[in-house]
C-alpha positions in Angstrom: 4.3 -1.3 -7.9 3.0 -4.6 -9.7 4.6 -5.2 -12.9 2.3 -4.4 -15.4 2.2 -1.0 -14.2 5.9 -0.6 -15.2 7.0 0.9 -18.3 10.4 -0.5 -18.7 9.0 -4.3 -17.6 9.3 -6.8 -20.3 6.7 -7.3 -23.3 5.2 -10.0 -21.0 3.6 -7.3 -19.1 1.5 -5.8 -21.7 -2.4 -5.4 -20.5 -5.4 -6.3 -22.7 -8.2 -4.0 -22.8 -10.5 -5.4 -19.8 -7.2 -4.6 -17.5 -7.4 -1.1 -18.9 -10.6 -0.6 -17.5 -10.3 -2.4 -13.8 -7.4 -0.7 -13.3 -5.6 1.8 -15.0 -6.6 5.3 -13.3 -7.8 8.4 -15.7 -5.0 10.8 -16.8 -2.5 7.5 -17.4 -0.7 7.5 -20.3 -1.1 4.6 -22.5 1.2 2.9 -25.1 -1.1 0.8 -27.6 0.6 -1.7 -30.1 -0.2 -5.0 -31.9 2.9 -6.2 -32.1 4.1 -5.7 -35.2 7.2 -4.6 -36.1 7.8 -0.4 -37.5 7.6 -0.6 -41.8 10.5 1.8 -43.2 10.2 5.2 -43.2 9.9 4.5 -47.9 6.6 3.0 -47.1 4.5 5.7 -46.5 1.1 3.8 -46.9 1.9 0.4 -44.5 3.7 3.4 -42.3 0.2 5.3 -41.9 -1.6 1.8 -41.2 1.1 0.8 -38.7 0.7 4.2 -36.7 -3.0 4.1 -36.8 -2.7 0.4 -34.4 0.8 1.5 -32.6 0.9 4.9 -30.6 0.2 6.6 -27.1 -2.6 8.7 -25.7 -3.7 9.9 -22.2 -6.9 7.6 -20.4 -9.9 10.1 -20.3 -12.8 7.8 -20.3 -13.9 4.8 -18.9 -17.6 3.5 -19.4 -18.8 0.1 -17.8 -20.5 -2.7 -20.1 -24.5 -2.3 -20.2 -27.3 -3.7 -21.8 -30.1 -2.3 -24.4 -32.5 -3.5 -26.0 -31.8 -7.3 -24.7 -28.1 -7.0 -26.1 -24.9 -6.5 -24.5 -22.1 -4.1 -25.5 -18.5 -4.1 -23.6 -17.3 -2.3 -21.6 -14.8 1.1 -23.6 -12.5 3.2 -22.7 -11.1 6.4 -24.6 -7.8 7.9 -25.4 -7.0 11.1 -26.3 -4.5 11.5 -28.6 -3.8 14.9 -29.4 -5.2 18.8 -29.8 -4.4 20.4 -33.3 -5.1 24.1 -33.8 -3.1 27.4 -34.2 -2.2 30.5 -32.6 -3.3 28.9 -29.7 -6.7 27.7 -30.8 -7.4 24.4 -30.4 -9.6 23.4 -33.4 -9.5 19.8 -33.5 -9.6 17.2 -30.4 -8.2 13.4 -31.0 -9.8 10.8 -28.9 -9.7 7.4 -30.1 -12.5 4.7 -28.2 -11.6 0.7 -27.5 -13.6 -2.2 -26.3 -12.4 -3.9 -23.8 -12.4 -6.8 -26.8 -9.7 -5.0 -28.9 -7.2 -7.0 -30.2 -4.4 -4.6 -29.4 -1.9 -4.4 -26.0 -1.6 -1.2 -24.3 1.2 -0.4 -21.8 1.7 2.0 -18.8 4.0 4.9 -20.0 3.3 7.2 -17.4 0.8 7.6 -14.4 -0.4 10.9 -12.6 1.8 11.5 -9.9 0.0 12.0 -6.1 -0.8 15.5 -5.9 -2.2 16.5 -9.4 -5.3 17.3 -10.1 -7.7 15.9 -12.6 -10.2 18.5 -14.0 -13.3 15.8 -14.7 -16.6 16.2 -16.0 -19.3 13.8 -14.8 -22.8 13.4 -15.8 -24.3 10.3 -14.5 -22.1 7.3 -14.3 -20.1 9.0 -17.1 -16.7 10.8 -16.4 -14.3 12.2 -18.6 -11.0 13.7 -18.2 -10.9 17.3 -19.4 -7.4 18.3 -17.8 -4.7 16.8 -16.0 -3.2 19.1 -14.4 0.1 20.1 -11.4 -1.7 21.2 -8.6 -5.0 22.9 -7.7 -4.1 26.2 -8.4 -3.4 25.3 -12.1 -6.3 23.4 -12.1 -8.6 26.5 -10.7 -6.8 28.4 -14.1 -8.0 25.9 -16.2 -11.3 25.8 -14.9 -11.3 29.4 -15.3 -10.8 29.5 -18.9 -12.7 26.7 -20.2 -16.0 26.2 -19.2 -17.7 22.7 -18.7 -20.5 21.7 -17.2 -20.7 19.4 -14.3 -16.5 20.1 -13.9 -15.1 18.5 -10.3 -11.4 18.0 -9.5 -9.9 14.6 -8.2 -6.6 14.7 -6.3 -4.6 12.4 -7.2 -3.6 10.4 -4.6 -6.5 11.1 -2.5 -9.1 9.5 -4.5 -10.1 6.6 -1.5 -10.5 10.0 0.9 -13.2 11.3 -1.6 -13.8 13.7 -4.7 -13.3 17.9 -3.6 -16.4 18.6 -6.0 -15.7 22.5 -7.0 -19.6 23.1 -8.5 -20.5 25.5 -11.1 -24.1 26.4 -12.6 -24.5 25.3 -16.3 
């Protein structure tokens, strides 16, 4: 394993947002940070600002650079930080998008172990993450009960051997 894909390497090993996107795999989890040391709990207001630039989410999208209109935009990637809801509801979904220009580091928490299976929706050159889950029959589960369009699963693991595309009408 190189060492900026190890959580417990030294600060050195933080990745900028361009190594993100070459080659961080979806379903990674991602520490982001700029650097900054934690205000005091008393501090409610540089506390909020602080969290907004320092905190963790899963990789669920990654879109390349392209051109419009004779200008240039970078390449992104998105994060999702969280589901909020109740009763089992989920009524809010927190994704948070980067350039690959962001000022911020991110670090490798966590990535998918060889054998799970990423629920993925694709449409085009787009892909997101809709589900990481252990193995295909929990992802088959999930799949069940939440309906996308254009949903394949990935094995992790298996990603050089090709993409088991599980197809579903719209």
């Amino acid at each position: 394993m190189s060492t900026f894909l190890n959580p417990s390497a030294p600060a050195a090993s933080a990745l900028d947002g361009h190594a993100v996107v070459a080659a961080i795999p979806l379903g990674a989890l991602l520490r982001f940070f700029d650097g900054s040391p934690r205000p005091p709990e008393r501090f409610r207001r540089k506390l909020s600002a602080w969290k907004n630039r320092n905190d963790t989410g899963r990789l669920v999208q990654k879109t390349a650079a392209c051109t419009l209109g004779g200008s240039t935009f970078p390449a992104t990637f998105m994060l999702h930080l969280g589901d909020f809801g109740s009763n089992g509801v989920i009524l809010v979904i927190v994704n948070r998008g980067f350039q690959v220009t962001t000022d911020l580091r991110f670090e490798v928490m966590e990535l998918p172990a060889p054998g799970m299976v990423r629920v993925l929706t694709r449409d085009g050159d787009r892909e997101e993450l809709r589900h990481l889950a252990p193995d295909m029959a929990a992802a088959e589960e999930w799949m069940s009960r939440n309906r996308y369009s254009n949903m394949v699963v990935e094995v992790v693991g298996e990603e050089k051997a090709g993409d088991a595309l599980i197809g579903r009408a719209a």
